[in-house]
mmCIF file of the N, C-alpha and C atoms, coordinates in Angstrom:
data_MODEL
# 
_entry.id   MODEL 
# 
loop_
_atom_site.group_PDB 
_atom_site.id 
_atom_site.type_symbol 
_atom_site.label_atom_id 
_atom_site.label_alt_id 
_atom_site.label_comp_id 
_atom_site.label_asym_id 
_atom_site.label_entity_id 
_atom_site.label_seq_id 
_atom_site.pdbx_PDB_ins_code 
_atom_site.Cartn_x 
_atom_site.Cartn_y 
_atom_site.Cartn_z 
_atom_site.occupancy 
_atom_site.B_iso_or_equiv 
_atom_site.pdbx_formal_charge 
_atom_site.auth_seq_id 
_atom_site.auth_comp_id 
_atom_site.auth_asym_id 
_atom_site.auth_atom_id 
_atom_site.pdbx_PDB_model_num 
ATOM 1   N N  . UNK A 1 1  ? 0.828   -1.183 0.000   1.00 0.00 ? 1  UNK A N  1 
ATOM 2   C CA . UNK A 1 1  ? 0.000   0.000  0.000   1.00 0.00 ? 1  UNK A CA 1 
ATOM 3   C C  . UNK A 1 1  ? 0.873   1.247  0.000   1.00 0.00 ? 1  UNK A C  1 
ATOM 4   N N  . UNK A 1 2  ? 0.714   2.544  -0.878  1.00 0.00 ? 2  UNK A N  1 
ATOM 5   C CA . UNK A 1 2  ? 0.917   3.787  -0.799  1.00 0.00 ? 2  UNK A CA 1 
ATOM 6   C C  . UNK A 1 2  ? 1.303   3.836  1.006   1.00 0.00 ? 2  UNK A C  1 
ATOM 7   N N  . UNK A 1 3  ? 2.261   5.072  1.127   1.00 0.00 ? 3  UNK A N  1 
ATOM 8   C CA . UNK A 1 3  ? 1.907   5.471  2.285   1.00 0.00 ? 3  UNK A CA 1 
ATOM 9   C C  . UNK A 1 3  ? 1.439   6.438  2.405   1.00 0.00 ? 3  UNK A C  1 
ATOM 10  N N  . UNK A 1 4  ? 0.539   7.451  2.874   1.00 0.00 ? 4  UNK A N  1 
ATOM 11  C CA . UNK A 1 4  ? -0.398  8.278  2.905   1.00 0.00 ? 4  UNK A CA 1 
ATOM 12  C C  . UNK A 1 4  ? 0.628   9.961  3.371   1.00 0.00 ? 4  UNK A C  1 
ATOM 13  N N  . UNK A 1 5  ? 0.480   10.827 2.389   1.00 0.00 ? 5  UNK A N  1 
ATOM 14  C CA . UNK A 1 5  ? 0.733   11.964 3.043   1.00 0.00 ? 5  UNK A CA 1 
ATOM 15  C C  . UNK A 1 5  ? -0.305  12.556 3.212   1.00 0.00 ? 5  UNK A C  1 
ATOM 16  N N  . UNK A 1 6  ? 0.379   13.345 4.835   1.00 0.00 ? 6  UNK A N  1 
ATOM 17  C CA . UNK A 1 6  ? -0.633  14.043 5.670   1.00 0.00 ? 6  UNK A CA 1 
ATOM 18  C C  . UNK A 1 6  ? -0.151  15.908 5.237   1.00 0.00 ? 6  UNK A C  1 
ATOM 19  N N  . UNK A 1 7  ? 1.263   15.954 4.708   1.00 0.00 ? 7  UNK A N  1 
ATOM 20  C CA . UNK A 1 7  ? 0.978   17.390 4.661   1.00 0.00 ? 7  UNK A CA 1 
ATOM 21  C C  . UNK A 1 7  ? 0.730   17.995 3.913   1.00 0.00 ? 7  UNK A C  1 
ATOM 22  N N  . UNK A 1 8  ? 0.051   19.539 3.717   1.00 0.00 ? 8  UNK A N  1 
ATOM 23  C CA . UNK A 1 8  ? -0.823  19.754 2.746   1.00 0.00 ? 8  UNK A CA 1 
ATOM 24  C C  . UNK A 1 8  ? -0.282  20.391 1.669   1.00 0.00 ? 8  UNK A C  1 
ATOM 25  N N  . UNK A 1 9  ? 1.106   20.749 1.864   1.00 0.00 ? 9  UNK A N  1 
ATOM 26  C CA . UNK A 1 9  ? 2.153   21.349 0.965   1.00 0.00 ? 9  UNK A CA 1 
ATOM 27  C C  . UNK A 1 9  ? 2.427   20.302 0.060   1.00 0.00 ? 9  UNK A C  1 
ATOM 28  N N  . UNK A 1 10 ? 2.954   19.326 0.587   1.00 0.00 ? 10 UNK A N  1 
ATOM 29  C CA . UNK A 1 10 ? 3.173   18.168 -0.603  1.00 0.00 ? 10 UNK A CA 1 
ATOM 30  C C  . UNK A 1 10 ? 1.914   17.995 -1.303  1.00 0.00 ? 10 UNK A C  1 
ATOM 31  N N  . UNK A 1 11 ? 0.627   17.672 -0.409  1.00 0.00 ? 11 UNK A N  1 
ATOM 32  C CA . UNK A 1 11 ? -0.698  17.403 -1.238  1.00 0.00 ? 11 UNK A CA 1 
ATOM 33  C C  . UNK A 1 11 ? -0.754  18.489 -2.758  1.00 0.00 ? 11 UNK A C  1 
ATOM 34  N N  . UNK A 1 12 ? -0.188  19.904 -2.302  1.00 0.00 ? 12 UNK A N  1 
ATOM 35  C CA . UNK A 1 12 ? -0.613  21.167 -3.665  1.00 0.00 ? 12 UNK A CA 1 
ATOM 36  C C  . UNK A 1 12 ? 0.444   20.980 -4.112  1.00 0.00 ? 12 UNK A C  1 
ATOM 37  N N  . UNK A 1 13 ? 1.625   20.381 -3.765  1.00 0.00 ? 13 UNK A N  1 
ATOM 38  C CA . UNK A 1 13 ? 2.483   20.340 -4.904  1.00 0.00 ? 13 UNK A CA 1 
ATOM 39  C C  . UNK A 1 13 ? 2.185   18.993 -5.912  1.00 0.00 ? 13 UNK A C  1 
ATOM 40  N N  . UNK A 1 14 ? 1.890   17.957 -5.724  1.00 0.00 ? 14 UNK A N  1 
ATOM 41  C CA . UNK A 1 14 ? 1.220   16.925 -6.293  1.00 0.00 ? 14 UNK A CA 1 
ATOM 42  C C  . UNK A 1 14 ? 0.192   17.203 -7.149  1.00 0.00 ? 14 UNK A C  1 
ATOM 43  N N  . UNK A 1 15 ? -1.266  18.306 -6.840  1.00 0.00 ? 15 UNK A N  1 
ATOM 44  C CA . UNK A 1 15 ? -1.984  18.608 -7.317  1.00 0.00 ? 15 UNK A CA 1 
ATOM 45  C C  . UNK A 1 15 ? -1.619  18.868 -8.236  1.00 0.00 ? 15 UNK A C  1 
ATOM 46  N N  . UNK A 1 16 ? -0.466  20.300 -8.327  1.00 0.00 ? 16 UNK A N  1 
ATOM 47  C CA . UNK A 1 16 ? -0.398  21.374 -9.179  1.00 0.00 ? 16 UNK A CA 1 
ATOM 48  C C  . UNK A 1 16 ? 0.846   20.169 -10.164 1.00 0.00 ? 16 UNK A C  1 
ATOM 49  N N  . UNK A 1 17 ? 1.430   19.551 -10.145 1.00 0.00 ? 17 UNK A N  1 
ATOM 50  C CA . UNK A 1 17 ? 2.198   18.581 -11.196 1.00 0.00 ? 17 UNK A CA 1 
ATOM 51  C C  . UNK A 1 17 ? 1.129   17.646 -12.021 1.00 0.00 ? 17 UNK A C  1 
ATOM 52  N N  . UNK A 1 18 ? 0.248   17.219 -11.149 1.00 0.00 ? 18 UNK A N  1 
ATOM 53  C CA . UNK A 1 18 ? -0.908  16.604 -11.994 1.00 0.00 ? 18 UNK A CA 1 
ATOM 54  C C  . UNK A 1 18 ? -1.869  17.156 -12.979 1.00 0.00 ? 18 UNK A C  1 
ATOM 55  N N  . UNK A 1 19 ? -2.096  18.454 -12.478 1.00 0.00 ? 19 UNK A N  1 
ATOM 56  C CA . UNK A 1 19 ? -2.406  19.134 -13.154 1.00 0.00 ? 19 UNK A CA 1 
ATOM 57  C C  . UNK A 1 19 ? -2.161  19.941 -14.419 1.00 0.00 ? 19 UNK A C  1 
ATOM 58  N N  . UNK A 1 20 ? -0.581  19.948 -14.569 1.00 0.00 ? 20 UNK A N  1 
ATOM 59  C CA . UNK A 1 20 ? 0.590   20.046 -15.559 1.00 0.00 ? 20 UNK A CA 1 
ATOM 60  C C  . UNK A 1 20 ? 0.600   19.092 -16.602 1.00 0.00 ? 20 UNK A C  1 
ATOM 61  N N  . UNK A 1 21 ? 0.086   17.972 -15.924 1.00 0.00 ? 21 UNK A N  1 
ATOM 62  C CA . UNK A 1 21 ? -0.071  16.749 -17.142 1.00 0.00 ? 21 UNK A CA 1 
ATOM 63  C C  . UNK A 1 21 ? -1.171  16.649 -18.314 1.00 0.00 ? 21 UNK A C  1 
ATOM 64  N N  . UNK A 1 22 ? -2.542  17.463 -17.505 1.00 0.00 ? 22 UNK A N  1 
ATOM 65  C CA . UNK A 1 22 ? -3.378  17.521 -18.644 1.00 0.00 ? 22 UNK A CA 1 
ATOM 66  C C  . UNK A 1 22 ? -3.385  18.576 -19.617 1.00 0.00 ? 22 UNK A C  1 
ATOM 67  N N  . UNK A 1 23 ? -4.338  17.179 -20.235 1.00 0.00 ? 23 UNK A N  1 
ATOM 68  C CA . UNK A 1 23 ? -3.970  18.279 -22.161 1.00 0.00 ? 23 UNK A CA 1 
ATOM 69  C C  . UNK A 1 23 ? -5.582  19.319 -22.150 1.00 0.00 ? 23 UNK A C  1 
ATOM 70  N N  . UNK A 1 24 ? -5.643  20.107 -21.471 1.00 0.00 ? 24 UNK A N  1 
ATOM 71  C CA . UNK A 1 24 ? -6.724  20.939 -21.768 1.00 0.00 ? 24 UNK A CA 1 
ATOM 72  C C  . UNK A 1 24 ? -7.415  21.216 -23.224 1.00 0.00 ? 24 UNK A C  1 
ATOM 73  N N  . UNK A 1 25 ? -8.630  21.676 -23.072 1.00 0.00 ? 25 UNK A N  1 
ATOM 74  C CA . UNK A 1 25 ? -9.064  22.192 -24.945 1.00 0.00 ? 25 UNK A CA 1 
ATOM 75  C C  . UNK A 1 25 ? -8.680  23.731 -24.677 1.00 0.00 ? 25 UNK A C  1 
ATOM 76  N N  . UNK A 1 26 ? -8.907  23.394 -26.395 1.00 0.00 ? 26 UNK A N  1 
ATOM 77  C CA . UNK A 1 26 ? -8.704  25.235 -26.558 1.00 0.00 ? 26 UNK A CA 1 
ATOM 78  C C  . UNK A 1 26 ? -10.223 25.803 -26.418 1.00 0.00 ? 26 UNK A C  1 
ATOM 79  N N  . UNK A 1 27 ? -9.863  27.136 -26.508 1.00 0.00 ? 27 UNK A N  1 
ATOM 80  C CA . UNK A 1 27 ? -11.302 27.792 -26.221 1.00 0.00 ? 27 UNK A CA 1 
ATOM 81  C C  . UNK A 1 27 ? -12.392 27.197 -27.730 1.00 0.00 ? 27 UNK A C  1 
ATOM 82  N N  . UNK A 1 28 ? -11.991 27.670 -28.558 1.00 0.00 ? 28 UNK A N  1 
ATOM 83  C CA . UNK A 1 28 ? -12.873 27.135 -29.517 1.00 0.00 ? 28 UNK A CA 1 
ATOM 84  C C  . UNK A 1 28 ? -13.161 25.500 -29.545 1.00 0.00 ? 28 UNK A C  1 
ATOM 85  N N  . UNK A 1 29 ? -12.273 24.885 -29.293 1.00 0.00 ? 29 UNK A N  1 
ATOM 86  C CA . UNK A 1 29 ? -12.895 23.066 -28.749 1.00 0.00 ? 29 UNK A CA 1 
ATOM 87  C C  . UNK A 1 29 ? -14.020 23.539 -27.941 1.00 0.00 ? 29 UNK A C  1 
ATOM 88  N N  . UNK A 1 30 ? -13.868 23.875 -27.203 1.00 0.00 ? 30 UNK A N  1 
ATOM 89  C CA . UNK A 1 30 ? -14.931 24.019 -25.957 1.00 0.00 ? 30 UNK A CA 1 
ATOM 90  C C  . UNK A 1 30 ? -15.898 24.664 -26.326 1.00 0.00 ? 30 UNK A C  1 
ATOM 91  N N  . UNK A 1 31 ? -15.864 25.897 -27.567 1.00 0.00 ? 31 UNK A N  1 
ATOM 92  C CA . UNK A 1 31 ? -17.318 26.631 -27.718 1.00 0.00 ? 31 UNK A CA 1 
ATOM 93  C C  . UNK A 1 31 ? -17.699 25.604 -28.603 1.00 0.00 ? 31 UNK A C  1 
ATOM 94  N N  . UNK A 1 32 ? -16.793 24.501 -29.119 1.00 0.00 ? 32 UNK A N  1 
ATOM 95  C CA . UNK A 1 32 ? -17.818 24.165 -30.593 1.00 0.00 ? 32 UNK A CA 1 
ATOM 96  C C  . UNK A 1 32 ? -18.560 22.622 -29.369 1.00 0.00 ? 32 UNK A C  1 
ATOM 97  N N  . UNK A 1 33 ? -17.931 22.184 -28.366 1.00 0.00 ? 33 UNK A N  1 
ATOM 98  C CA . UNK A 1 33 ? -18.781 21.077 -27.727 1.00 0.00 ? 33 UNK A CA 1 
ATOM 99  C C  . UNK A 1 33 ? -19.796 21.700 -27.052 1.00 0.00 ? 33 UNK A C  1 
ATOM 100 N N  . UNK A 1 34 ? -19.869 23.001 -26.458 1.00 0.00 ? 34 UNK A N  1 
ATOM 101 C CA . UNK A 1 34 ? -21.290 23.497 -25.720 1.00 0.00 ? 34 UNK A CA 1 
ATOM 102 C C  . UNK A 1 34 ? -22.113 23.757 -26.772 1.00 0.00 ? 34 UNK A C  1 
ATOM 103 N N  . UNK A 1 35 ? -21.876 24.008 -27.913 1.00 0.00 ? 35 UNK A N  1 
ATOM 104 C CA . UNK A 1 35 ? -22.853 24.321 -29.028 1.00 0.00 ? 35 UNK A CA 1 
ATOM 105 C C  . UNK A 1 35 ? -23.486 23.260 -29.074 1.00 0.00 ? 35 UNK A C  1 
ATOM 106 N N  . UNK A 1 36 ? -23.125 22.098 -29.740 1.00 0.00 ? 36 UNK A N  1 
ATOM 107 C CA . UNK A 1 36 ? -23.198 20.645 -29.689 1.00 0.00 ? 36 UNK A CA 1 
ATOM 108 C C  . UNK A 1 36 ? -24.343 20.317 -28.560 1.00 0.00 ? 36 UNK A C  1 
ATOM 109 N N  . UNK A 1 37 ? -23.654 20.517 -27.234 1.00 0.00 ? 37 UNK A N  1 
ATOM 110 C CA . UNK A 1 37 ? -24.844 19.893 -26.118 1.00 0.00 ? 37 UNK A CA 1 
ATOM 111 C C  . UNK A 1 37 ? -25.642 20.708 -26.320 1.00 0.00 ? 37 UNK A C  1 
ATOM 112 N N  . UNK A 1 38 ? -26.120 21.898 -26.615 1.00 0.00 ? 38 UNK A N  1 
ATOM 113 C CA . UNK A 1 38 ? -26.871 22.713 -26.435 1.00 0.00 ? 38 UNK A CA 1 
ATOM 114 C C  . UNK A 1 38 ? -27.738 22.468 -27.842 1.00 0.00 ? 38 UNK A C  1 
ATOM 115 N N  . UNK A 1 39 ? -27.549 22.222 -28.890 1.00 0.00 ? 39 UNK A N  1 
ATOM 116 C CA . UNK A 1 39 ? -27.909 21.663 -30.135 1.00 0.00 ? 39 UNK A CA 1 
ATOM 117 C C  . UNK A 1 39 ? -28.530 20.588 -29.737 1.00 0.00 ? 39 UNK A C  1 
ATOM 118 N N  . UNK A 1 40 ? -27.974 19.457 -29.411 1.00 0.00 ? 40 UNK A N  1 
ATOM 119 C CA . UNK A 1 40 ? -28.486 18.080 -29.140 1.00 0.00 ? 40 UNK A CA 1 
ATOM 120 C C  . UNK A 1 40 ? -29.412 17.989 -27.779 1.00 0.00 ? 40 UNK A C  1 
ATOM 121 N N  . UNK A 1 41 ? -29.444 18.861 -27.185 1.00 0.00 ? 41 UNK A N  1 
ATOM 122 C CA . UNK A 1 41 ? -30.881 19.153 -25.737 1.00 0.00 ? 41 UNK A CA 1 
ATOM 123 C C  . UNK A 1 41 ? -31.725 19.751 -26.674 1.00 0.00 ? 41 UNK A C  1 
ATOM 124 N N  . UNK A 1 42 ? -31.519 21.030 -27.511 1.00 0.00 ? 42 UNK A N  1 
ATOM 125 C CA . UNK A 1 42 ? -32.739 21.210 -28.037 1.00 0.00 ? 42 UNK A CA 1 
ATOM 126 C C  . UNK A 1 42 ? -33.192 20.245 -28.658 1.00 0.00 ? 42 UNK A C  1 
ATOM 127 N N  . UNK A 1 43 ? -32.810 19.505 -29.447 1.00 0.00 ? 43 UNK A N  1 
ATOM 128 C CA . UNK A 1 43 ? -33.250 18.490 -30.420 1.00 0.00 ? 43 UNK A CA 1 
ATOM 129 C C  . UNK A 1 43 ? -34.129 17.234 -29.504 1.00 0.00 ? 43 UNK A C  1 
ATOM 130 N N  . UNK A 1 44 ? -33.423 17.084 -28.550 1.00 0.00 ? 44 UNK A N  1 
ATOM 131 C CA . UNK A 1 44 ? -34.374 16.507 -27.601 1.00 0.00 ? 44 UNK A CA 1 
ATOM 132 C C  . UNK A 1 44 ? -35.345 16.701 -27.223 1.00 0.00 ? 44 UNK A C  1 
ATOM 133 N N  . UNK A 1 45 ? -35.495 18.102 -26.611 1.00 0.00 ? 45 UNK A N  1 
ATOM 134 C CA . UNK A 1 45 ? -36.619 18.949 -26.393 1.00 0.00 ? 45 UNK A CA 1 
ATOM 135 C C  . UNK A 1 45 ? -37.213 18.698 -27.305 1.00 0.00 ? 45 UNK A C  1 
ATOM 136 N N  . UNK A 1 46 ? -37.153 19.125 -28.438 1.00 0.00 ? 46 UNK A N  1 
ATOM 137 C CA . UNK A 1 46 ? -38.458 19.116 -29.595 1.00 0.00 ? 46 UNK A CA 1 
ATOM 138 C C  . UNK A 1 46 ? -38.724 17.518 -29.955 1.00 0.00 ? 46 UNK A C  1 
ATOM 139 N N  . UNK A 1 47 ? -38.051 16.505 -29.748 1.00 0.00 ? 47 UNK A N  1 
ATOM 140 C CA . UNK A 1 47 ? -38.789 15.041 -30.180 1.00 0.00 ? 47 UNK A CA 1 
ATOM 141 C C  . UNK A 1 47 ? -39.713 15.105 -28.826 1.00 0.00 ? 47 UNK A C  1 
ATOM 142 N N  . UNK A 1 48 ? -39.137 14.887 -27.423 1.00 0.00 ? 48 UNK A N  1 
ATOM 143 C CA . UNK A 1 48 ? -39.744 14.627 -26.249 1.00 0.00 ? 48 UNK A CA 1 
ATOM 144 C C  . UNK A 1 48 ? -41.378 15.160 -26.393 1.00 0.00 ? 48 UNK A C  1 
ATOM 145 N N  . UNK A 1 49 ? -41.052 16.382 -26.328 1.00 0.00 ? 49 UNK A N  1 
ATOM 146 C CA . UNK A 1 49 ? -42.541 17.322 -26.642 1.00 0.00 ? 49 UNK A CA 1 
ATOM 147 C C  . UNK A 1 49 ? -43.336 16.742 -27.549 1.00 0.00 ? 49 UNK A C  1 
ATOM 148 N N  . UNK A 1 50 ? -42.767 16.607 -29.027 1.00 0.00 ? 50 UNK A N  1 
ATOM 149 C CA . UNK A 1 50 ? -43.488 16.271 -30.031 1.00 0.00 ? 50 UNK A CA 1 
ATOM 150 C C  . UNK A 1 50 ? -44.478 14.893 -29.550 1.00 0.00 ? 50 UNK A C  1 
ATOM 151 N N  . UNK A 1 51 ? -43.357 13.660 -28.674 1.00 0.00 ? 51 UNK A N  1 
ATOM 152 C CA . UNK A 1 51 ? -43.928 12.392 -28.620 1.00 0.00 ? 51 UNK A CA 1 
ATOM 153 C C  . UNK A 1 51 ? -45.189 12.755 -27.257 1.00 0.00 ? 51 UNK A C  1 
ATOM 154 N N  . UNK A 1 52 ? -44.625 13.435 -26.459 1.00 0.00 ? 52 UNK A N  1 
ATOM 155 C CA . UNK A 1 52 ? -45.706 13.844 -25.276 1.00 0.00 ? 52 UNK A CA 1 
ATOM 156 C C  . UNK A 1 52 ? -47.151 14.500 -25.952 1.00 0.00 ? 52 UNK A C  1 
ATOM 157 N N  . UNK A 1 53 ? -47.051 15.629 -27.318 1.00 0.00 ? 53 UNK A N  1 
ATOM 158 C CA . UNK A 1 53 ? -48.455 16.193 -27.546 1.00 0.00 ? 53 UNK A CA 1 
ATOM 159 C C  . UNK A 1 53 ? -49.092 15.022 -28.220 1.00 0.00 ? 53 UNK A C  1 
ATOM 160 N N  . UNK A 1 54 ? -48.436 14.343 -28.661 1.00 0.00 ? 54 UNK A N  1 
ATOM 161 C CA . UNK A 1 54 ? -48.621 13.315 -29.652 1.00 0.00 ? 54 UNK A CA 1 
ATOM 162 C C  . UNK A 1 54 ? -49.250 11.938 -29.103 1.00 0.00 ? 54 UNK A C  1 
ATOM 163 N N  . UNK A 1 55 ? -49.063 11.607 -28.153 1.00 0.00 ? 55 UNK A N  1 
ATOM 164 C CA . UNK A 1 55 ? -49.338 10.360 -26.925 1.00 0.00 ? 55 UNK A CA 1 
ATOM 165 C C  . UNK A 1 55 ? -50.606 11.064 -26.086 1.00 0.00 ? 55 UNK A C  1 
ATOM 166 N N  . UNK A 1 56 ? -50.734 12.517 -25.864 1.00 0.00 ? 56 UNK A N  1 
ATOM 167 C CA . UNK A 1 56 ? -51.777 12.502 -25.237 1.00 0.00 ? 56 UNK A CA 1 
ATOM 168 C C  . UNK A 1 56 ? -52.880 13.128 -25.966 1.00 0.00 ? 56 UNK A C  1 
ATOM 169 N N  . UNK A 1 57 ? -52.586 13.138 -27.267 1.00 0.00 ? 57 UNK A N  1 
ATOM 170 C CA . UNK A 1 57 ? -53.925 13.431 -28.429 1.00 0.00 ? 57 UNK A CA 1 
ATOM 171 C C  . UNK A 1 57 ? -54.345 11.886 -28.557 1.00 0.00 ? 57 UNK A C  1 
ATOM 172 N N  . UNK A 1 58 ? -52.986 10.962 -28.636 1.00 0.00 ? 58 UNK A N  1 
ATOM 173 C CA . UNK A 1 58 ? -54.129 9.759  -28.642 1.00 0.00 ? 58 UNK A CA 1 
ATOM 174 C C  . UNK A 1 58 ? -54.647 8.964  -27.766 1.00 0.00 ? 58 UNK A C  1 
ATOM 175 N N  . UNK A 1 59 ? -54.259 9.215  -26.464 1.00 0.00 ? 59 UNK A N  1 
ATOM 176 C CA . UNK A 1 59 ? -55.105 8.664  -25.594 1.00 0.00 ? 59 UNK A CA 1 
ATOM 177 C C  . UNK A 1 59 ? -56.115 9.182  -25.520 1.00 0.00 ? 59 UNK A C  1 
ATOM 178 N N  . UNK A 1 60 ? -56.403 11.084 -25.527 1.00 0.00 ? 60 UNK A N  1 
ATOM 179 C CA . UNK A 1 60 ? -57.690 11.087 -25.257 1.00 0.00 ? 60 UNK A CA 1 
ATOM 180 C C  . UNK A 1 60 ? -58.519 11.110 -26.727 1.00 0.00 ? 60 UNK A C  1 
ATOM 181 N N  . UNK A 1 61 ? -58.346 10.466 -27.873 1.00 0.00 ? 61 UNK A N  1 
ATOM 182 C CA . UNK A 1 61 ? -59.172 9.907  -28.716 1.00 0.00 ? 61 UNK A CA 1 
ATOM 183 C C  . UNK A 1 61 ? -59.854 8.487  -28.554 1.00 0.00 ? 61 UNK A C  1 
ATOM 184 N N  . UNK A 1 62 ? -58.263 7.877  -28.053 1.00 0.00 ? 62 UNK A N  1 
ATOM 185 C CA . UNK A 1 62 ? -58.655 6.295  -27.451 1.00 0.00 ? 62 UNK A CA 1 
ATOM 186 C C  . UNK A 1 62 ? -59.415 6.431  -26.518 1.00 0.00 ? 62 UNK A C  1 
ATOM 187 N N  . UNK A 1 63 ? -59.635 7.216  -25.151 1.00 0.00 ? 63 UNK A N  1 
ATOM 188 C CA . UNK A 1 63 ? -60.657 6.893  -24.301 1.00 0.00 ? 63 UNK A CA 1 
ATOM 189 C C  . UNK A 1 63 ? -61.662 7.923  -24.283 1.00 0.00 ? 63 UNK A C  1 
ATOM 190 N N  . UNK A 1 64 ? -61.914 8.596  -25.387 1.00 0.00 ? 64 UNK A N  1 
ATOM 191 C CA . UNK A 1 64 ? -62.666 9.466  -25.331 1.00 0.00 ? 64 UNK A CA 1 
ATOM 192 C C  . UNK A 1 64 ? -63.065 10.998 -25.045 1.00 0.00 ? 64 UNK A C  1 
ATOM 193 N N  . UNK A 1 65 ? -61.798 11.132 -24.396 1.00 0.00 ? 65 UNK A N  1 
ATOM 194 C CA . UNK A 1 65 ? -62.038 12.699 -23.347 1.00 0.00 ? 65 UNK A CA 1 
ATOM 195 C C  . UNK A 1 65 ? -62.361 13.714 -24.012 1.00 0.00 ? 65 UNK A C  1 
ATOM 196 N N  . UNK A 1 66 ? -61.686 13.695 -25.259 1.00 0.00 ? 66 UNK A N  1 
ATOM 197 C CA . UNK A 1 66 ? -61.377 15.029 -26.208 1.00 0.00 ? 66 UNK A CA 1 
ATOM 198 C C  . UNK A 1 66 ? -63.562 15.667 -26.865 1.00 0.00 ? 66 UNK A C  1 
ATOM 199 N N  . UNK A 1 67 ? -63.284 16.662 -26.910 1.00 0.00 ? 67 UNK A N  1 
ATOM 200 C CA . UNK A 1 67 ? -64.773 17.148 -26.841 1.00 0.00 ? 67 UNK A CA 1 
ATOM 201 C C  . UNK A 1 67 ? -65.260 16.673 -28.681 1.00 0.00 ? 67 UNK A C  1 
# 
């Protein structure tokens, strides 16, 4: 087993080297993936909705409710 450090100086120096290791995005990576999620939720949004107005026009044909 590891042996565990307790002090917190070593802990931020560890952090901050690990942190050195990752490969970050660039800003434009990152605007073109929030576009993306934000693209692909709307697109969700509009099937979800569509199947929800759509499911409860036909139930209330199937059981009658609708005037």
């Amino acid at each position: 087993m590891a042996s565990k450090t307790i002090n917190p100086f070593v802990f931020l120096q560890q952090v901050r080297a690990e942190t050195a290791k990752v490969t970050w995005p660039s800003r434009r990576e990152t605007m073109v993936s929030a576009v993306m999620v934000i693209a692909f939720a709307v697109i969700a949004m509009l099937f979800f909705f569509s199947a929800d107005i759509l499911m409860g026009f036909a139930v209330e044909k199937i059981l009658g409710l609708g005037h």
